[in-house]
C-alpha positions in Angstrom: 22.8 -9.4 1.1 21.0 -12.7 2.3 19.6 -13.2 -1.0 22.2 -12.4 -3.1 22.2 -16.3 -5.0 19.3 -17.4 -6.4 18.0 -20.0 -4.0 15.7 -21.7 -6.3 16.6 -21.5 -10.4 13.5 -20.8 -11.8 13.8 -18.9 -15.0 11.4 -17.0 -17.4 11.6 -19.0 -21.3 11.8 -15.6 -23.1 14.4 -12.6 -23.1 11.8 -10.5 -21.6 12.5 -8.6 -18.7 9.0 -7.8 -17.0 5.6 -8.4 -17.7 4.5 -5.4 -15.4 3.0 -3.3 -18.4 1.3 -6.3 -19.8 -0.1 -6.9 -16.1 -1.6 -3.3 -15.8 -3.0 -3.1 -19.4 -5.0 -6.3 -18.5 -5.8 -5.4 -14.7 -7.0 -1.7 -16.3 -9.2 -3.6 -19.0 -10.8 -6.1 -16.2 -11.6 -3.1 -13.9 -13.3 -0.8 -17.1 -15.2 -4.1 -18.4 -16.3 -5.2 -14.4 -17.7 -1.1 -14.0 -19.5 -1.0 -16.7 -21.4 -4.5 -15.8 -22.0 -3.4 -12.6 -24.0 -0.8 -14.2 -26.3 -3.5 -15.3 -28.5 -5.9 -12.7 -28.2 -9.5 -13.2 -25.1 -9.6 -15.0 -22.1 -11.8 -14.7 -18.5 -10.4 -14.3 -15.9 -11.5 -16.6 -12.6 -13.4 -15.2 -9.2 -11.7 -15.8 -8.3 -15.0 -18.0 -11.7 -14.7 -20.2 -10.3 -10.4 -20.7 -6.3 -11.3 -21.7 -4.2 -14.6 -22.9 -1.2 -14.5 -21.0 0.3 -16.2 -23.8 0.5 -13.4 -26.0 3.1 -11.6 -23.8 6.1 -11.3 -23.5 7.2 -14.2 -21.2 5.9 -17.4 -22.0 6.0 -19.2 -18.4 8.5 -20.0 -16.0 11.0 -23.4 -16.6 13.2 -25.2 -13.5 17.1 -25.2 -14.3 19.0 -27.4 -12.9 22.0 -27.4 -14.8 22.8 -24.0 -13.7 26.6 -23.4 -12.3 27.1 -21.3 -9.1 27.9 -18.2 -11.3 24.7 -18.4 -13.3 22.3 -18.3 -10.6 24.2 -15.1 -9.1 23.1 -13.3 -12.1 
């Protein structure tokens, strides 16, 4: 267990424990919005920030902690 501590302490803001489902709802709605323009000549394919606001999920960003203990970055 090499990586048993937390080398760096960079914690998500929220109580939120993934953001996976959020993820594959917005990959999902990219790929459905870039097939159907690639039906169509000359037209431009949307960006995955233009589709979803990462803001709106569960975790709001990532802050540095520094005044973690030893026993809080094990957890």
């Amino acid at each position: 267990m090499s990586r048993s501590k937390r080398k760096t302490p960079i914690l998500p803001n929220c109580q939120a424990s993934s953001e996976k489902s959020e993820k594959q709802k917005a990959n999902r709605k990219l790929r459905r919005i870039v097939k159907e323009k690639l039906a169509v000549p000359d037209e431009e394919l949307p960006h995955k920030k233009e589709i979803s606001n990462i803001w709106n999920w569960g975790k709001d960003g990532k802050t540095f902690r520094a005044d973690l203990t030893n026993k809080e970055k094990t957890k």
